[in-house]
One Martini backbone bead per residue (centre of mass of N, CA, C, O) as a GRO file, in nm:
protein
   84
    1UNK     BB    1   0.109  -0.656  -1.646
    2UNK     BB    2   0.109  -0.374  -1.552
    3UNK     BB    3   0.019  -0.114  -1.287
    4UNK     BB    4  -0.154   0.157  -1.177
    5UNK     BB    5  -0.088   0.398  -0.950
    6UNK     BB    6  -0.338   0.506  -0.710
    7UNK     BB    7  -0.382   0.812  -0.502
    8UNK     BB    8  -0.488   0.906  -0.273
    9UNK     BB    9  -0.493   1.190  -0.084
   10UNK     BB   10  -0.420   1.041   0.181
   11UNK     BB   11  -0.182   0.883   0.091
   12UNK     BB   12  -0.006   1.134  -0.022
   13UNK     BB   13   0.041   1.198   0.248
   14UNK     BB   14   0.147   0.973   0.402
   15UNK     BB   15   0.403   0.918   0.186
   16UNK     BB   16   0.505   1.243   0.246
   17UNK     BB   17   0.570   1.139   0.594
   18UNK     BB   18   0.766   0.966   0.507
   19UNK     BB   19   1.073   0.813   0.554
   20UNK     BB   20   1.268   0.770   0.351
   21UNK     BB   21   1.358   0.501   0.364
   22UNK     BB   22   1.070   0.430   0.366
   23UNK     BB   23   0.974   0.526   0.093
   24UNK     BB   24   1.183   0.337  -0.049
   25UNK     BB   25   1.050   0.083  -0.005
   26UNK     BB   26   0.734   0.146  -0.092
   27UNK     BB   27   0.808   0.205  -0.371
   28UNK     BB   28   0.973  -0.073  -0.435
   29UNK     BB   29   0.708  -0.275  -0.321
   30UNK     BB   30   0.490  -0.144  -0.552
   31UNK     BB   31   0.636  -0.156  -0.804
   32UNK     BB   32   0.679  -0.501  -0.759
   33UNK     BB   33   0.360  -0.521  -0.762
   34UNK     BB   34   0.282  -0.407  -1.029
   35UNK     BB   35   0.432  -0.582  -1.224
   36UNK     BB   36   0.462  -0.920  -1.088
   37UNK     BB   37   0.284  -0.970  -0.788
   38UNK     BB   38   0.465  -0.902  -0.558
   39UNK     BB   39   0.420  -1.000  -0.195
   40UNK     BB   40   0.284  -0.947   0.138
   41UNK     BB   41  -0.024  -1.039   0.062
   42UNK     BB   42  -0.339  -0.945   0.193
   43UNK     BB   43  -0.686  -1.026   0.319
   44UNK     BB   44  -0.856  -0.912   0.558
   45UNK     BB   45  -1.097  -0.948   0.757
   46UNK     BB   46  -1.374  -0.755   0.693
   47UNK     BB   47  -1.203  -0.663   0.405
   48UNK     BB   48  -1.225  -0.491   0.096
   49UNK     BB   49  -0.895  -0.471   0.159
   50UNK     BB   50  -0.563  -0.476   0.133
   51UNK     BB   51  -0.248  -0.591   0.186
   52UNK     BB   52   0.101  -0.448   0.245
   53UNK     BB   53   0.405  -0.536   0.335
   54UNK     BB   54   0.627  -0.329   0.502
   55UNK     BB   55   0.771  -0.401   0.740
   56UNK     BB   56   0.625  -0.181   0.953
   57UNK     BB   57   0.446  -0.122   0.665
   58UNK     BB   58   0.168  -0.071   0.545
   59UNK     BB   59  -0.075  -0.110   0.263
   60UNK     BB   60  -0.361  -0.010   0.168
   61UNK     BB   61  -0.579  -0.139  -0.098
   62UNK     BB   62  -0.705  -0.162  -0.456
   63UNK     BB   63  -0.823  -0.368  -0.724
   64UNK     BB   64  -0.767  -0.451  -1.039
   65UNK     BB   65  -0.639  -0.509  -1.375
   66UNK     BB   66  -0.512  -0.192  -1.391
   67UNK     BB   67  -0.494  -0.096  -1.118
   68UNK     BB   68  -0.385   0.072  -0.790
   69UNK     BB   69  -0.561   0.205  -0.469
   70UNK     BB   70  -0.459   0.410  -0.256
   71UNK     BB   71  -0.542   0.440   0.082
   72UNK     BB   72  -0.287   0.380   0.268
   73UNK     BB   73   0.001   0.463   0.487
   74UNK     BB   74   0.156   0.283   0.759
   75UNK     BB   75   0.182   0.154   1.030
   76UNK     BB   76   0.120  -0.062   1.234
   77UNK     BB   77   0.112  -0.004   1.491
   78UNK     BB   78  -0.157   0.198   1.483
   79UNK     BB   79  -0.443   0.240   1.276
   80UNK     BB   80  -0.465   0.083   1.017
   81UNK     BB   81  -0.706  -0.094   1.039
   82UNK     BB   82  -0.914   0.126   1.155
   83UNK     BB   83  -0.930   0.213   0.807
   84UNK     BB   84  -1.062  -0.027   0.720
   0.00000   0.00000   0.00000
């Protein structure tokens, strides 16, 4: 079962100031997440929230059954857990 990405205002904005080869990389390993539940998925401690890793960029997200609500984009580098 498929399930629906759905982005935050915030995550939004983060996803279009990607770069472009970055933007498709995370474009491509969310569609795999979305469609087969395939990827390098964790629940950090202390986090309501998951993340995905894709190469140096987190996905910080929300599921249910049926949508994927993504919270961030951004470096592992960076702020990325401290948004969590």
């Amino acid at each position: 079962h498929i399930k629906t990405l759905i982005f935050t205002t915030g995550a939004a904005k983060d996803h279009d100031s990607l770069p472009a080869e970055a933007r498709d990389a995370v474009d491509n390993a969310l569609s795999d997440y979305a469609v087969s539940g395939r990827g390098d998925v964790k629940s950090p401690q202390g986090s309501p929230y998951d993340r995905l890793r894709v190469g140096r960029y987190r996905v910080v997200f929300a599921e249910d059954r049926v949508t994927i609500l993504l919270i961030y984009i951004g470096k592992r580098e960076t702020t990325t857990y401290k948004r969590m």
